[in-house]
C-alpha positions as CSV (number, residue, x, y, z in Angstrom):
1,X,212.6,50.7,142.5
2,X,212.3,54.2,141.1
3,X,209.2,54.5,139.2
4,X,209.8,54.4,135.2
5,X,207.7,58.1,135.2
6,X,210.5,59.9,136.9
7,X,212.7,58.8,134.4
8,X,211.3,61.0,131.5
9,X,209.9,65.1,132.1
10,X,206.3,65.3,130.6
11,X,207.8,67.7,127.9
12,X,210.5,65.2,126.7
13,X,209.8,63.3,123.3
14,X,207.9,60.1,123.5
15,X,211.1,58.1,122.6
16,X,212.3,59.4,125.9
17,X,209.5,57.8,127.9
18,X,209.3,54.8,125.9
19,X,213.2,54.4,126.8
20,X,212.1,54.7,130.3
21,X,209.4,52.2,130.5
22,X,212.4,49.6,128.8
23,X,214.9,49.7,131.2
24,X,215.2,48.2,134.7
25,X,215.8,51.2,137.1
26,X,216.5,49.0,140.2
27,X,219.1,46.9,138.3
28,X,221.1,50.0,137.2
29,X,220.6,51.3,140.9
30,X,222.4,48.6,142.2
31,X,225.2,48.6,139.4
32,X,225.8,52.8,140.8
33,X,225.0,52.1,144.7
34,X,228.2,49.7,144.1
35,X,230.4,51.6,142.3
36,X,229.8,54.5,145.5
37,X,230.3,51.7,148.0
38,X,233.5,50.7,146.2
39,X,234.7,54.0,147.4
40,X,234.4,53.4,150.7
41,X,234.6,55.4,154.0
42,X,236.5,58.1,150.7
43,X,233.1,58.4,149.4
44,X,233.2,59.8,145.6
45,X,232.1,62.0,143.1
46,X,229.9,62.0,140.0
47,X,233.2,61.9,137.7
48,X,234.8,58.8,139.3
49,X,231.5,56.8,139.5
50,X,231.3,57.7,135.8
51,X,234.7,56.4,135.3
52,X,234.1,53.3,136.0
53,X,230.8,52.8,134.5
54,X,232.5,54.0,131.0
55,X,229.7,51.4,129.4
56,X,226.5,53.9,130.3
57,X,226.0,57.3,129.3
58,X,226.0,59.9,131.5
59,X,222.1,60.8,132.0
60,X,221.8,56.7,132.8
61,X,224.3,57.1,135.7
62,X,223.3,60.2,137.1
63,X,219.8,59.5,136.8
64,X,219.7,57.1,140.2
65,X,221.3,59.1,142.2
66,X,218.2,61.0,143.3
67,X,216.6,57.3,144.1
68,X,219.2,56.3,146.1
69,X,219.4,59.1,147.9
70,X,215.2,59.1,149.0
71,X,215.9,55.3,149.5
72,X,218.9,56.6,151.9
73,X,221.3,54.3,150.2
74,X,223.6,57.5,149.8
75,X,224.3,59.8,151.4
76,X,225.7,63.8,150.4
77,X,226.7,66.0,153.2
78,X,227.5,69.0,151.5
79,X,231.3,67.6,151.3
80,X,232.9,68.3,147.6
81,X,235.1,67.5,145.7
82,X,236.5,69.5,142.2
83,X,235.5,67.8,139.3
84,X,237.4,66.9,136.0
85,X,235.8,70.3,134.9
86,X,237.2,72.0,137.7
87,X,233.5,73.1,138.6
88,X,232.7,71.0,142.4
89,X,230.8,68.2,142.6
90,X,229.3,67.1,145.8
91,X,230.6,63.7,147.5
92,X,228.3,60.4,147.7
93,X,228.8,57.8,150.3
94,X,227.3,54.6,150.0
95,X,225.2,54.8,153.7
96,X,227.1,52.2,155.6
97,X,230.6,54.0,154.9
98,X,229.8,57.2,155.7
99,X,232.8,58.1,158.0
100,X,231.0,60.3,160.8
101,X,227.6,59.7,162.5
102,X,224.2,60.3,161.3
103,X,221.1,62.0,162.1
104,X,218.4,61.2,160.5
């Protein structure tokens, strides 16, 4: 579970941290870790997990993906993608579909 104090910066507003301490980090872990592994040996990008998570806002979302990533429940190998803003976005494979070996 990702610790609720990496979920606000020490400068945000106390509403931020007291939103932090509410929610249930591992719960919306879960909900992103299987939206990625939806995607398959494809992997995806930041756009099309927010896509389908239409229901969260964007900070929520893209908030786990640093947990998952230390938990090495996703993996990013530099691979990307373009985004809907045309800027790239790197490529996130749930760890047991990533399509080529790994060294860890």
């Amino acid at each position: 579970m990702t610790e609720a104090y990496k979920l606000a910066r020490t400068n945000d507003p106390i509403t931020s941290h007291i939103s932090a301490k509410s929610i249930e980090p591992s719960k919306m872990e879960k909900i992103v870790l299987d939206v990625i592994n939806e995607a398959g040996v494809f992997g995806c990008i930041s756009d099309e997990v927010l896509e389908k998570l239409p229901q969260h806002r964007y900070s929520t979302v893209t908030a786990r993906y640093k947990g998952l990533k230390e938990k090495l429940l996703i993996y990013t190998d530099g691979t990307t993608e373009k985004g809907s803003s045309g800027r790239p976005q790197q490529v996130m494979w749930g760890i047991g579909h990533y399509p080529r070996s790994i060294s860890l």
